[in-house]
C-alpha positions, 0 to 999 in steps of 0.5 A: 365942275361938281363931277369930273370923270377922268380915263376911268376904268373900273375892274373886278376880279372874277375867278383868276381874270377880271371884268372890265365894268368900266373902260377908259371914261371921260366925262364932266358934271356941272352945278345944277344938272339934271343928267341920267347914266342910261343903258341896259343892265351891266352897261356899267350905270351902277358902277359909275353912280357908286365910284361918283358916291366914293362908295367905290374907287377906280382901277385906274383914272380917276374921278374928282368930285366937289374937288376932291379925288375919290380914289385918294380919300381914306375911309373916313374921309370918303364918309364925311363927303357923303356926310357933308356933300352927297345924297342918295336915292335908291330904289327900295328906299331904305326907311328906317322902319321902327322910325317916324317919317320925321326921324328917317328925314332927320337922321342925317343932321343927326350926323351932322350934329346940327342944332335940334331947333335947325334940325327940326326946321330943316325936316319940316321944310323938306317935308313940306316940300314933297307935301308930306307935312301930313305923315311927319308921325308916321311909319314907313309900313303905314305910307303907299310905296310913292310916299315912302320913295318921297321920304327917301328923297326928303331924307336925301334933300334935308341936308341941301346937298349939292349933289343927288345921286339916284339909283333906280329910284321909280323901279317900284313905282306905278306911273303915276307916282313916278311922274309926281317924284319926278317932278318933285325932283326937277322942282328942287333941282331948279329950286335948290340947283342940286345937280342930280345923275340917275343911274335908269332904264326907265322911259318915265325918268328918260322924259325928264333928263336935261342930259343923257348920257348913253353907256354900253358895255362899258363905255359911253356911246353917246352924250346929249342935251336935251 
């Protein structure tokens, strides 16, 4: 399993109690999904996306990713999963503005100190991709909202990791633009068998999901295959 969520409850301290975002969860990701957290908002999606990035930790349980427990990992190490490991799309794509297309997709190799002739591979190759070899020297104030949303996920691809995680990533989005990222990003999950979770409400993305897994208050109300 990539991802295995066990008797997860996560709690946040509001005034003198607390509230509870997450409640006693279980639940497994394999290679290669194509899965959506779908609910309203405050149903817990977001939360349950960021404890799976280690961008968060449990209150009690825990969650295990790519073999490693989240809630026992310092800071440090949490940062060098997300280095090595993760992806992240969100949905007002965090480009960095004084940056080419190119330098936002390299960014983190930069981190990853790989080889510059790699490097320079790596982001073409994604680039091409998401069809965007044609903006490589481009500002992100220069691309349409889709082109930008697609540099973020070439910037989350260029890695190869073997985990995606997608918050709200066509919250910005007019339809047609959603349904081509969308496809680009089953195309690489077949391509490349990066799993992928969505943390959305939205109808567009839901068409696409392999699975579903519906959380209310909390808790996961259902769980299905596609």
């Amino acid at each position: 399993m990539i991802v295995e969520v066990k008797h997860l409850t996560k709690k946040f301290p509001v005034g003198k109690a607390y509230f509870t975002a997450l409640k006693d969860l279980n639940l497994s990701f394999a290679e290669a999904e194509f899965t959506g957290l779908v609910g309203p908002s405050g149903s817990g999606k977001t939360t349950l996306l960021n404890i799976i990035g280690s961008l968060d930790v449990p209150s009690e349980g825990e969650v295990i990713v790519l073999g490693k427990s989240v809630g026992r990992l310092s800071p440090p190490e949490a940062a060098l999963l997300r280095k090595q490991e993760l992806g992240f799309i969100f949905q007002n794509y965090n480009l960095l503005p004084v940056y080419t297309v190119f330098e936002n997709v390299e960014f983190p190799l930069l981190l990853l100190d790989m080889p510059a002739r790699e490097r320079k591979k790596r982001v073409l190759e994604s680039l091409s991709w998401l069809g965007l070899s044609d903006k490589v020297n481009s500002r992100p104030a220069q691309l349409s909202g889709g082109e930008c949303q697609r540099v973020a996920i070439a910037r989350a691809m260029v890695k190869r990791p073997r985990l995606v995680l997608a918050d709200e990533p066509t919250a910005n989005l007019d339809s047609v633009n959603s349904h081509n990222i969308l496809q680009a990003m089953l195309k690489l999950n077949q391509e490349l068998k990066t799993s992928f979770i969505f943390a959305t409400h939205d109808e567009k993305v839901i068409g696409y999901l392999k699975r579903i897994i519906q959380l209310e208050d909390g808790r996961v109300a259902e769980d299905r295959l596609v």
